[in-house]
N, C-alpha and C positions, 0 to 999 in steps of 0.2 A: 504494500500500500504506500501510496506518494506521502512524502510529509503535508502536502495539502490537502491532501483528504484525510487524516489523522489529525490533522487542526479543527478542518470539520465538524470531523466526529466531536471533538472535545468538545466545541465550541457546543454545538447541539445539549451533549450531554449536562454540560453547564446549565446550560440555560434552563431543561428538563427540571434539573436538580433543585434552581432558583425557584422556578416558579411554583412549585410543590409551599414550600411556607407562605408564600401568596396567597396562595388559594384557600389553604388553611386559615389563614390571618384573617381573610377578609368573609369567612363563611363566620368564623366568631365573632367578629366585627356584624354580623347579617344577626345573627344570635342576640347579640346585648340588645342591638338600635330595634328589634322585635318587642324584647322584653319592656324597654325602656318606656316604649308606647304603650304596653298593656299593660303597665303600672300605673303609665298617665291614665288611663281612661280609669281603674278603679279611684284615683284619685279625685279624678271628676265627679266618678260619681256620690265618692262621700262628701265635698267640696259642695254641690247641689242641696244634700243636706245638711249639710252646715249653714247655708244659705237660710235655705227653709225656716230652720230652728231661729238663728239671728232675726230672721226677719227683712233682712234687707238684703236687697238684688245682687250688690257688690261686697258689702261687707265693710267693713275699716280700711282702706288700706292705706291709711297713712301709718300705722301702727305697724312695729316691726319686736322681732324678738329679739334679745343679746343673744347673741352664739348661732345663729341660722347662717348658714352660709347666702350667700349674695346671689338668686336668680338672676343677675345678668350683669353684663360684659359688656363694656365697650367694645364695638367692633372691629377696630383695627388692633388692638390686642388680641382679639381673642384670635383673629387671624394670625398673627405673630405666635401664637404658643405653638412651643413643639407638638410631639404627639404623647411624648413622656409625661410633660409638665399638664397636657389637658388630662390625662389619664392619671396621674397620681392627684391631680385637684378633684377627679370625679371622686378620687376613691374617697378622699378625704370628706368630700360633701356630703357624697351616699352617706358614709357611716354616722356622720350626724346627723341626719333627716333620722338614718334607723333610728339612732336611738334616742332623737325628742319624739319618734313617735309611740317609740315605745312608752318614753316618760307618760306621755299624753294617755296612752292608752291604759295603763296599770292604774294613772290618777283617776279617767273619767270611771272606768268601769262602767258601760254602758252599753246600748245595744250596739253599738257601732262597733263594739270589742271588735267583732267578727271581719268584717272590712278593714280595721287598724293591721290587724295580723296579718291578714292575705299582703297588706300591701308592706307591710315589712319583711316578709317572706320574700316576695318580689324583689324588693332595695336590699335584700342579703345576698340574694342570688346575681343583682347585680354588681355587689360588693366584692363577689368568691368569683366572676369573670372580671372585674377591671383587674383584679391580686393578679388572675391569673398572666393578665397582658402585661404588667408590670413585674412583674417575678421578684417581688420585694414587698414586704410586709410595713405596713403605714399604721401607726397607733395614732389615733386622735386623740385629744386631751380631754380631760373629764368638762362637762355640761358646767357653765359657770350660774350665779345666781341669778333672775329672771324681775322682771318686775315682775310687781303684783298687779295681776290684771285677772279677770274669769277666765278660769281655767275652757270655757267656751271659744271666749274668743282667742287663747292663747292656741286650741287645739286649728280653730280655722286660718287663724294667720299661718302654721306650719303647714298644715296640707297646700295652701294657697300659693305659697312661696314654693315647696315641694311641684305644685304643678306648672310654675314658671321653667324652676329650675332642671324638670324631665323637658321640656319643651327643651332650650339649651341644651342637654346631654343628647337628644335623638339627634341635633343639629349636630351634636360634636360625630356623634357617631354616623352619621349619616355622611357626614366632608371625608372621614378614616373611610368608609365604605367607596366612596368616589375614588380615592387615592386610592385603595388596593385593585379598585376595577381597572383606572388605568394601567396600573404595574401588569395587569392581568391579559390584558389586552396589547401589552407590548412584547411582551415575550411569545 
């Protein structure tokens, strides 16, 4: 065989070889940005009742909690983040929505327990795939003190913020999805 068809072959083979983690990358990329929507929508839907119970269409939303991570981004930042830096900020987010919603849920004890948990279920499991895309273990720091506000309104500002903040993660995951498509499509 010539050495240019043994370059060839290599080059082929390479390339075969590359694009396998690709494909992979971007079907768990397909996986989260899945999940990430079918969190939002339960969220919606306890967010509607919340609604309901308040009383009002919107809710408060000049009211915020200490310690909620930040639903949204300047855009040309959020463009600027690597994919590491969006991916360890998810994780870090996630794991605090889980766990003020678990706070919320253990304090209210209500019918809603039922919905609280599915959707913490959900933000675990999206927790245990960002770990995985990151392959390095992220502790968030403990829950700090909260105003005193109804434990009502404290539980709707978090789902609220929570559904800005899926809205944001499908986007992040959805631009990671674009980028692995193209990688996918070049080789």
């Amino acid at each position: 065989m010539t050495l240019w068809w043994q370059a060839l072959l290599l080059c082929i083979t390479l390339s075969c070889i590359q694009s396998v983690p690709t494909a992979v990358l971007h079907s768990k990329y397909l996986k989260s940005y899945n999940l990430t929507r079918h969190a939002r929508r339960q969220v919606r839907q306890l967010l509607i009742k919340y609604v309901k119970e308040l009383g009002s269409e919107n809710g408060d939303r000049s009211q915020h909690l200490k310690g909620l991570p930040s639903p949204s981004i300047d855009f040309y930042n959020w463009l600027q983040l690597t994919d590491r830096e969006r991916l360890a900020t998810a994780f870090s987010d996630l794991q605090t929505f889980r766990s003020m919603l678990e706070w919320k849920r253990e304090e209210l004890n209500s019918t809603n327990s039922q919905m609280f948990l599915r959707i913490e279920t959900d933000l675990r499991d999206l927790v245990l795939q960002v770990n995985s895309f990151l392959r390095k273990h992220y502790y968030t720091h403990l829950l700090k003190k909260y105003r005193n506000t109804t434990r009502l309104v404290e539980g709707y500002i978090i789902l609220r913020d929570l559904d800005l903040y899926l809205i944001k993660l499908a986007r992040d995951f959805r631009l990671l999805l674009t980028k692995t498509a193209k990688s996918n499509q070049n080789l």
